[in-house]
C-alpha positions in Angstrom: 0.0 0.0 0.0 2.6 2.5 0.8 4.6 1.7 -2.1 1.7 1.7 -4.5 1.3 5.2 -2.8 4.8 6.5 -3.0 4.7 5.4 -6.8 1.6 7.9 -7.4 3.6 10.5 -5.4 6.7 10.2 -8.0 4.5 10.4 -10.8 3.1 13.3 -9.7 5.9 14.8 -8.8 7.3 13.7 -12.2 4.1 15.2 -13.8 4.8 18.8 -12.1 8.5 18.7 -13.0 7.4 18.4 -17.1 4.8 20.9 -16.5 7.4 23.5 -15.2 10.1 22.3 -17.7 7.2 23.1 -20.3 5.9 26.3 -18.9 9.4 27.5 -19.2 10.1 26.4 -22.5 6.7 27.9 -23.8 7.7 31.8 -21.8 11.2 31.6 -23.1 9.7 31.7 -26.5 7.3 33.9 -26.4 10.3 36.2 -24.5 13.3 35.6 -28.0 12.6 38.4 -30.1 12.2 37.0 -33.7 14.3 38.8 -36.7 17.4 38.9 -34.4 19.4 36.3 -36.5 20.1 39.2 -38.5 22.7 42.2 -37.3 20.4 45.5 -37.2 22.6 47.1 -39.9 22.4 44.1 -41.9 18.8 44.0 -41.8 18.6 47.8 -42.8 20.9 47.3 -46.0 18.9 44.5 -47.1 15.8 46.5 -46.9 17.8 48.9 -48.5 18.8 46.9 -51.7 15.2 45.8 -51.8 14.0 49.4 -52.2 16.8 50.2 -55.1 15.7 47.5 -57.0 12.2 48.8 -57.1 11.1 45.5 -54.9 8.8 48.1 -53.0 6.7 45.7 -51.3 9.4 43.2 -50.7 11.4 46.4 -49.1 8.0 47.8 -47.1 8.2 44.0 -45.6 11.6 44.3 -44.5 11.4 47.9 -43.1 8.7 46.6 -40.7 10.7 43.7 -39.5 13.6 46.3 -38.9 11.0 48.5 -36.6 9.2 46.2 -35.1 12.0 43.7 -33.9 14.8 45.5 -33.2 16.1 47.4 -30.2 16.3 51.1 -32.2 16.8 54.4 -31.0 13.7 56.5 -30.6 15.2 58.8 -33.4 15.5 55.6 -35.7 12.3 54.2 -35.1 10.4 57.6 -36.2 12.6 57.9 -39.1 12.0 53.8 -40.3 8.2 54.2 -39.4 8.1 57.6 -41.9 9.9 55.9 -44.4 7.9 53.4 -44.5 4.9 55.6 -45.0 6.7 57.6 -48.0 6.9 53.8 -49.6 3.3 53.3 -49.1 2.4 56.7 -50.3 4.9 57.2 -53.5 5.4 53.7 -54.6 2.7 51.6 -53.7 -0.2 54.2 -53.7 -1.5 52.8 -50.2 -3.0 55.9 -48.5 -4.8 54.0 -45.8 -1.4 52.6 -44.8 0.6 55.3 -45.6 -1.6 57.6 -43.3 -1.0 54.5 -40.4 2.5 54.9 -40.2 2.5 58.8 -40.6 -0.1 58.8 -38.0 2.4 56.7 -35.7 5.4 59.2 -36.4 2.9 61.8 -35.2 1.8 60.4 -32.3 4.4 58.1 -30.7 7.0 60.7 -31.6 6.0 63.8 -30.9 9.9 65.9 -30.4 10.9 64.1 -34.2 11.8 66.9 -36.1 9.6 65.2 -39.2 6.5 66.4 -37.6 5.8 69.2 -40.0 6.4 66.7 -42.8 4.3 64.3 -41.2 1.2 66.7 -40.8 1.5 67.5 -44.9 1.8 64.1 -45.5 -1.7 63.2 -43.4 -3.6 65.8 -45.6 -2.6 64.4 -48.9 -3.4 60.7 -48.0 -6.7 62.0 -46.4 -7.5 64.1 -49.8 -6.1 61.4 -51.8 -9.0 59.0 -49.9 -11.2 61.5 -50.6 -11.7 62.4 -46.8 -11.5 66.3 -47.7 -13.6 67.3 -44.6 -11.1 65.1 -42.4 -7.9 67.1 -44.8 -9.4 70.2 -43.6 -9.7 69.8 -40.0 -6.1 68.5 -39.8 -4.9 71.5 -41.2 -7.1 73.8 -39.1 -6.0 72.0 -36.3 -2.7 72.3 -36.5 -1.2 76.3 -36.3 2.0 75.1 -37.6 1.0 73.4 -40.8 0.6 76.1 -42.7 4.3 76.6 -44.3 3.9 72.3 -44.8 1.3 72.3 -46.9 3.5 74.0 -49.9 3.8 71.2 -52.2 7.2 69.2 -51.7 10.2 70.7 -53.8 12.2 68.7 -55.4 16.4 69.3 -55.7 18.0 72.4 -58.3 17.9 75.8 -58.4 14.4 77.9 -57.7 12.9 78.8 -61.0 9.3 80.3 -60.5 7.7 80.8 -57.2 3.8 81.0 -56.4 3.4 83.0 -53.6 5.5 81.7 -51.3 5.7 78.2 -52.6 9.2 77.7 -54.9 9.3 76.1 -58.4 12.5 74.0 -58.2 14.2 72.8 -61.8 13.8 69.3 -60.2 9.9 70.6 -60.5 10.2 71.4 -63.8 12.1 68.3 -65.0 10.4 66.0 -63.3 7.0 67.0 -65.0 8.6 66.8 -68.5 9.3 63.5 -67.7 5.8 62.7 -67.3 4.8 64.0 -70.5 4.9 61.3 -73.7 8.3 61.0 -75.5 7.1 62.5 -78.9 6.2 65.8 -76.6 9.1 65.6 -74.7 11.2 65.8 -77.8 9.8 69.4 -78.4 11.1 70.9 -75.5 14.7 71.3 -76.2 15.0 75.0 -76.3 15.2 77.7 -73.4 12.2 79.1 -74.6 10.5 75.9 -75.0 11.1 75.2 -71.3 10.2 78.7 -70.1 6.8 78.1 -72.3 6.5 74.7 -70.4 6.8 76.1 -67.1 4.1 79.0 -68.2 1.7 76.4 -68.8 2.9 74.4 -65.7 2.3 77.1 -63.0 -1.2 78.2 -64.7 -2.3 74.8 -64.5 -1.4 74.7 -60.9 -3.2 78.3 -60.7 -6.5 77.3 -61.8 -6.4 73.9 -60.4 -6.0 76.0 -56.9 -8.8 78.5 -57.7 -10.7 75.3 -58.7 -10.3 73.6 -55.5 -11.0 76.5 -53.4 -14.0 76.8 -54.8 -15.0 72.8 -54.6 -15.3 72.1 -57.8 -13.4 68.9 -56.8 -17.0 67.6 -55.5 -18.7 68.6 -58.8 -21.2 66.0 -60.0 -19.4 66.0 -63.2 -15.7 66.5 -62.1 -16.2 63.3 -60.4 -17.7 61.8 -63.2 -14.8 62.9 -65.4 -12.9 61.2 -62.8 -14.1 58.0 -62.6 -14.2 58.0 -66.5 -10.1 58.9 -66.6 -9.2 56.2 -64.1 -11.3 53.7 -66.0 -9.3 54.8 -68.8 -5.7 55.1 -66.7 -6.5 51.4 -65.5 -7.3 50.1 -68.9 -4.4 51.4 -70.7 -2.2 50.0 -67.7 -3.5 46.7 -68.1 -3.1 46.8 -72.0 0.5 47.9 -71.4 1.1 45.2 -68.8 -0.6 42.5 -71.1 0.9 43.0 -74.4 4.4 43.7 -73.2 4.3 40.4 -71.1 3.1 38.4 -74.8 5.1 40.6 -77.0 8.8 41.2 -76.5 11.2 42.6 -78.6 13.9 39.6 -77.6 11.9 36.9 -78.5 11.7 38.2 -82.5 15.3 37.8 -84.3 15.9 40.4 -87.4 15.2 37.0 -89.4 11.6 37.5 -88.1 11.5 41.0 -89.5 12.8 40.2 -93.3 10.3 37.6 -93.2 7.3 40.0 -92.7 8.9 42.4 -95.4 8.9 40.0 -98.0 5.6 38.9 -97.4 4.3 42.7 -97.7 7.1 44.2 -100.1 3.9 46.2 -101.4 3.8 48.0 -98.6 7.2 49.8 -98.9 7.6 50.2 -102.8 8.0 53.5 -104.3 4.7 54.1 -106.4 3.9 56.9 -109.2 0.8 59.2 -109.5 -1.3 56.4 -110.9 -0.1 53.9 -108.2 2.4 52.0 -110.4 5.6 50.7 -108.6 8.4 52.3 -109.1 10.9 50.7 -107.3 11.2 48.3 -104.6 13.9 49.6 -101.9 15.9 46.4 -100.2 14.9 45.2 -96.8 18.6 46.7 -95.5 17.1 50.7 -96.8 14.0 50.0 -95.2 14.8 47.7 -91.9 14.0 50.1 -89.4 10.3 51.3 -90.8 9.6 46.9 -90.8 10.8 46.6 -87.6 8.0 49.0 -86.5 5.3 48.0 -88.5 6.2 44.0 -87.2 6.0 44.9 -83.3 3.1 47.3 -84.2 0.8 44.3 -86.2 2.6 41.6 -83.3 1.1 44.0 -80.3 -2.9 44.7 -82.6 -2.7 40.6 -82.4 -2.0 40.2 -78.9 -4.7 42.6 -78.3 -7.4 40.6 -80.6 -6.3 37.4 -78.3 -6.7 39.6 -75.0 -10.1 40.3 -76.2 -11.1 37.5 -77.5 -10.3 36.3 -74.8 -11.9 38.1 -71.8 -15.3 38.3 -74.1 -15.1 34.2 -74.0 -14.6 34.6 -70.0 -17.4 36.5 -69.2 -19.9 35.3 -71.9 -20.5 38.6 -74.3 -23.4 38.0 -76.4 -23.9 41.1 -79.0 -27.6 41.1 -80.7 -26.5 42.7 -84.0 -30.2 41.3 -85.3 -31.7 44.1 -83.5 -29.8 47.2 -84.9 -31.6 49.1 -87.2 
């Protein structure tokens, strides 16, 4: 009897000894910090590279790994968690997570000298989700954000000024580079540029006056809106689509004599009547074919795309019933 007792007493106590062995196993991990296998300043360079290379989501990924695992300065963090908002913002057009991290620098770091930064930054991701009331109540709240709401300059020499707001070169450059190529290519000249900037800085006048006066909630501004992002979004897919299927590097120049001797026609010298006059050779005429190949290569890829999404989704026209 007492050893049949004193056998339950060891397993018990055998019992309490696993528990406590297990307890601390389970509270020692939940204490390890995970992301630590990496030095800080490794993790940061990686994040880094990530961000160079235009892996934007990859680098956003990393960033918050850095913050959120690492033992950082209080300067650091607010610097890392701002970052991470302008990747949100400028790269990956995420305002509601942009305006999280912003609202974080803000809040949980309120000596950062970024504040004023911070405060702009709020009232474009809150106009740019359409939260205009919210916009304005940031700014009236907030004495100090009146300087910071002067659209961002970008680096060179100031070349117009609005008021108080400066019109960088960086300004101006970086809208020409917006424009389409073939436009680009006519602004070459001083006086072409000073044109440009004319045009630039009314633009931004009216747009102003526009917005003051809330033509930004006008029934048919924001139907003219909805119809230019359909039309932003379709041109993006288009693009996205038909440079995946057609690539320049999968067509050799053997590709592109082939198609000019099948339509020689099409590049002969004709007379008044139409009569050929002479038929250049594919070496005088190479680069004209090499258009006209991609062009009729990217007008097929589109026919498939089409074709293809009006077999998805089961188009049925009724041409029976046009008059």
């Amino acid at each position: 009897m007492m050893h049949s007792m004193m056998m339950k007493f060891s397993e018990r106590k055998a019992l309490f000894v696993i528990f406590i062995v297990s307890m601390t196993l389970i509270f020692s991990s939940c204490n390890e910090r995970p992301g630590k296998a990496i030095p800080a300043e490794k993790k940061r360079e990686i994040a880094n590279v990530l961000y160079n290379q235009q892996l934007f989501k990859q680098s956003v990924k990393e960033y918050i790994d850095y913050l959120n695992h690492y033992d950082l300065e209080v300067k650091e963090q607010a610097n890392i968690a701002y970052m991470i908002g302008n990747i949100y913002f400028e790269r990956l057009q995420d305002y509601e997570n942009a305006l999280a991290y912003y609202l974080r620098v803000k809040h949980l770091y309120p000596e950062s000298t970024l504040q004023q930064d911070v405060s702009r930054k709020i009232v474009e991701c809150l106009e740019r989700m359409e939260r205009s009331l919210d916009a304005r109540q940031v700014i009236e709240e907030s004495a100090s954000l009146d300087e910071s709401q002067k659209p961002q300059s970008r680096p060179g020499d100031v070349i117009a000024q609005i008021g108080d707001r400066e019109i960088t070169s960086g300004d101006l450059q970086y809208e020409m580079n917006r424009l389409p190529r073939y436009v680009q290519e006519q602004i070459q000249t001083r006086e072409q540029k000073v044109e440009f900037l004319r045009s630039y800085i009314v633009q931004e006048l009216l747009y102003d006056s526009a917005k003051r006066r809330g033509l930004d909630k006008d029934k048919e501004v924001r139907e003219g809106l909805l119809q230019a992002e359909k039309s932003l979004m379709t041109q993006k897919l288009l693009q996205e689509e038909i440079e995946k299927e057609v690539n320049p590097e999968h067509y050799s120049n053997a590709d592109v004599e082939l198609y000019y001797k099948a339509n020689k026609e099409d590049y002969a010298e004709k007379d008044d009547q139409g009569n050929v006059k002479r038929t250049p050779p594919f070496s005088e005429v190479q680069e004209q074919v090499a258009q006209d190949f991609m062009q009729k290569k990217q007008q097929e890829a589109y026919q498939r795309l089409v074709d293809r999404l009006m077999k998805a989704e089961n188009v049925r026209i009724y041409e029976s019933k046009f008059q």
